[in-house]
Structure formats: C-alpha cells, structure tokens
N, C-alpha and C positions, 0 to 999 in steps of 0.2 A: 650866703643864702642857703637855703635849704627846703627839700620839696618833700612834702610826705608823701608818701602814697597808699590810699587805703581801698583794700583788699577785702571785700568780703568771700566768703568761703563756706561752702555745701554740698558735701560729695563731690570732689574736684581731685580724688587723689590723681586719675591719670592724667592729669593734665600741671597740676600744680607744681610739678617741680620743674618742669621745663619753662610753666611762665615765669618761675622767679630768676631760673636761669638769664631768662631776653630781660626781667625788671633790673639787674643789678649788675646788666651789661650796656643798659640803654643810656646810651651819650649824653651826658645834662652839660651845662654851659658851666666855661673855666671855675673854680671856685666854689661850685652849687654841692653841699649833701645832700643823702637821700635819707629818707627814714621810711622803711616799709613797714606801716599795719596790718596784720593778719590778723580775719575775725572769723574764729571758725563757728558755725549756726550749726551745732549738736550734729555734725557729722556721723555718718553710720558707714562710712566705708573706707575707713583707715586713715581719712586724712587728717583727723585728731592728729593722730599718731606721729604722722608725717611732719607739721604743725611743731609738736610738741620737740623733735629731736633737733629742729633748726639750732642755729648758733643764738646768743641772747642778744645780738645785735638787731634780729627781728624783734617789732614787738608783737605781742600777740595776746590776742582777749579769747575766751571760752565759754560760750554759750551752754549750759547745761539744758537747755530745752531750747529746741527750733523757734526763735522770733519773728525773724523772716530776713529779705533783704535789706530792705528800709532801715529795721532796727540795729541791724548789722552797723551798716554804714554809717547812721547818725551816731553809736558806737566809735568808730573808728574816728569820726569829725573831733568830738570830746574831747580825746587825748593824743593830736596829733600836736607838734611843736614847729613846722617848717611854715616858713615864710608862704610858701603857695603849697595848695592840696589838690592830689587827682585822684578820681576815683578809678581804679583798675578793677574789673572782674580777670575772675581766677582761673576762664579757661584761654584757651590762644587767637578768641576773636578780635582782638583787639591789639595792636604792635607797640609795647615801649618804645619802641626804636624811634615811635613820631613825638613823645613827649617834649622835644626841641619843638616841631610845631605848634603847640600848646600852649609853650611855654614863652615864646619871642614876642606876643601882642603886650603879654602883660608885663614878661621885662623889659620893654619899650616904652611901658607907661603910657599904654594906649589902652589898654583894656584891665577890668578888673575879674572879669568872667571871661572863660574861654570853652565852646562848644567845640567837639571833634565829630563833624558830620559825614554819615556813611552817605548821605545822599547827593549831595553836592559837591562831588569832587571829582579829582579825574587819578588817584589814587588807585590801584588795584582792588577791585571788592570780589566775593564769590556771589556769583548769580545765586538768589537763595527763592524762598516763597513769595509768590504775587501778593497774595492776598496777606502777611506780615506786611510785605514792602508798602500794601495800601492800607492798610491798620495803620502805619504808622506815618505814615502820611497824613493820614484824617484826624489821630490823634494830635499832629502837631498842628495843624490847622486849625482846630478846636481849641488847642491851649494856646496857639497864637490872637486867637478872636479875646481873649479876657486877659492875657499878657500888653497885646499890642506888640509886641517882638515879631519880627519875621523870621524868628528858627527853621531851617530846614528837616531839622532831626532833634526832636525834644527827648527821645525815649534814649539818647546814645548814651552807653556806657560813660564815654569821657566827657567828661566835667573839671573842669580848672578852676578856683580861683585864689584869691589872696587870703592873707592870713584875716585880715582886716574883714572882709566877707565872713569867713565861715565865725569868726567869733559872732557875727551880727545873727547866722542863722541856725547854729550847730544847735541852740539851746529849745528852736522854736520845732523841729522836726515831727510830727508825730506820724509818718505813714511807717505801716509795717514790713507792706511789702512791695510790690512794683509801683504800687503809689507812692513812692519817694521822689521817682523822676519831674512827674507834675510840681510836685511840692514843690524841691529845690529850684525850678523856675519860678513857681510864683513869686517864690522869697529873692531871687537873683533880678525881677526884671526890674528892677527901679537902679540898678549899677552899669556901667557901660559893659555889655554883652557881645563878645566877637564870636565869629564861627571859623573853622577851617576845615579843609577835606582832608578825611585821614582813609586807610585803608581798609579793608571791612573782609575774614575769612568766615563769616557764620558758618554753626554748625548744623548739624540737621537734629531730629530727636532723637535718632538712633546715636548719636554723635555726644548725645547729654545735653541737649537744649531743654529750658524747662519754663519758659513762658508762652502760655497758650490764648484762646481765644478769651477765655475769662478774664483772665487779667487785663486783658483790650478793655473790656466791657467796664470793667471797677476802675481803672484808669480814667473813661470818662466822665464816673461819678469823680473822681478823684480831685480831676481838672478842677470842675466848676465848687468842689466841696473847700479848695486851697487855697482857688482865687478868692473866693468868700470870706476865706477865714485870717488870710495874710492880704489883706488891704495898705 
C-alpha cells in the first residue's frame, strides 16, 4: 500500500523543512510507501525556493499565481497515486507521528474516511483562541445540520481517505479557498466517516496563522452553497 500525502504550501519557508522532516519520519504500518505532494501557491518568501532544491522523490506542483487553498489541494488530490490520501498543512500544527491513527479504521475496513479531531480528544492540544474554538464549533454544527454527520471538528486540517473516495471526489471540488473543508464533507458524507483525537499545537498570528473571521463568515455560505450543489 501506499499513502500520499498532500501538502499545500504559502509562505511556510520557516516551518517547512522541519515538517517534512516529522512527514518522512512518521511511522506508517509494515509494508505501506509514502508519496509526499508539495503544492507551492506562488510563494513570496523563499519557499519556492526551498521547494524547488528538494530531492525528485518529492513531487511537486507550482502555482504561478496565488489560487488559494482549496485549489491547492484539489491540485494535489489529481495526481496523487497511493492507496489512501491525507491532507497535511505545511506548518507544525499538526503531528505526522498520529498518521498510524488515521490510518487503522480504514486498514481495518472499518472506515472509508477518517476525521483527525482537535476537539474531541484527550491528546495534547495548545490552549489557543475562544472565540476560533467557538467558530469552529458552530461551523461544524451548521455543516453537521445539512450533512447529518455528527463531526466534532469539520474545519481540521486531517482528512484521510481511500483511493476509491478521492477518485469519486477529486474531480468534483470547486472551493478556492477555506471553503474546501465544507466541500470535501459534503462529498465524503454519504461513505462511512470515522473520527479520532489527535493532538492540536496551533499557532498564533504572529506565529503565521492565516485564517480569520472572514473566512468563518464565507465558510457558512460555503456550508449551505455545497450541500446544495453535492446532493
């Protein structure tokens, strides 16, 4: 077997070399390759660069003009080849090291999607913002109301599933930017859907965080525009 994993990437030089570092140390189950997607979104602060000197064992796509996230990743879905896909962002919020959690519902044949929830767990997380923590709360409430899914954490970075899924969805994607998240659940809830708690270091905005209240706000058009449009 084999797991891709897809990376998008924006201004991330100082953090990026150390996550690929924890991605291509992170323990996968006996037998399993990895294949790491790097997508870099018209970077401006050296991480092209950085990108570009990797060995060709990465693969790697280059954005000449900023798309956003969304297009990033639906990018990276496209021409990924492993058996199961995770989605990894590119700064250290998030630990390869639980990918083994992730990954045991669905190689048990128990699951076809797999959620990595910062909310529900007993995991290590950094105390971060209330009113994030309650954004995203309400957002997953709202998208659970026209899902029917009882997700704890719809907006989390980690997202798992089969190769067999993302063929079904990779083609359908159209959000640009943090409306991907909504998206890829409308399209995943009709598949058996697991969660698990995984560990959570957010950063702050001094720190390179870069989703704000706006993006809340377009997320809830988002919700209701992807249930609508993925029936």
């Amino acid at each position: 077997m084999k797991l891709s994993i897809i990376i998008p990437v924006y201004n991330e030089s100082r953090t990026l070399g150390k996550l690929l570092e924890r991605v291509d140390a992170a323990p996968l189950p006996a037998g399993m390759e990895r294949e790491v997607v790097l997508i870099d979104d018209a970077s401006r602060d050296g991480t092209r660069d950085i990108i570009t000197s990797l060995p060709s064992r990465y693969v790697k796509i280059f954005h000449d003009t900023n798309k956003g996230k969304g297009a990033s990743i639906a990018d990276g879905f496209k021409i990924a080849t492993g058996d199961v896909i995770v989605v990894q962002d590119a700064d250290l919020e998030y630990d390869p090291m639980e990918y083994r959690l992730l990954l045991e519902p669905i190689i048990e044949g128990r699951a076809d999607v797999v959620y990595g929830s910062r909310l529900s767990t007993s995991h290590p997380h950094r105390v971060m913002y209330f009113w994030h923590s309650l954004g995203n709360w309400a957002l997953t409430v709202f998208s659970n109301m026209f899902t029917n899914l009882n997700l704890t954490d719809m907006e989390t970075c980690y997202k798992m599933w089969t190769r067999e899924v993302n063929d079904a969805i990779k083609n359908k994607l159209t959000a640009q930017r943090f409306g991907i998240e909504p998206e890829i659940t409308a399209l995943v809830k009709k598949y058996r859907v697991y969660e698990v708690g995984i560990s959570y270091a957010g950063r702050t905005y001094a720190e390179g965080k870069k989703i704000g209240w706006k993006d809340g706000v377009s997320a809830l058009w988002s919700i209701v525009k992807f249930n609508v449009m993925h029936r």
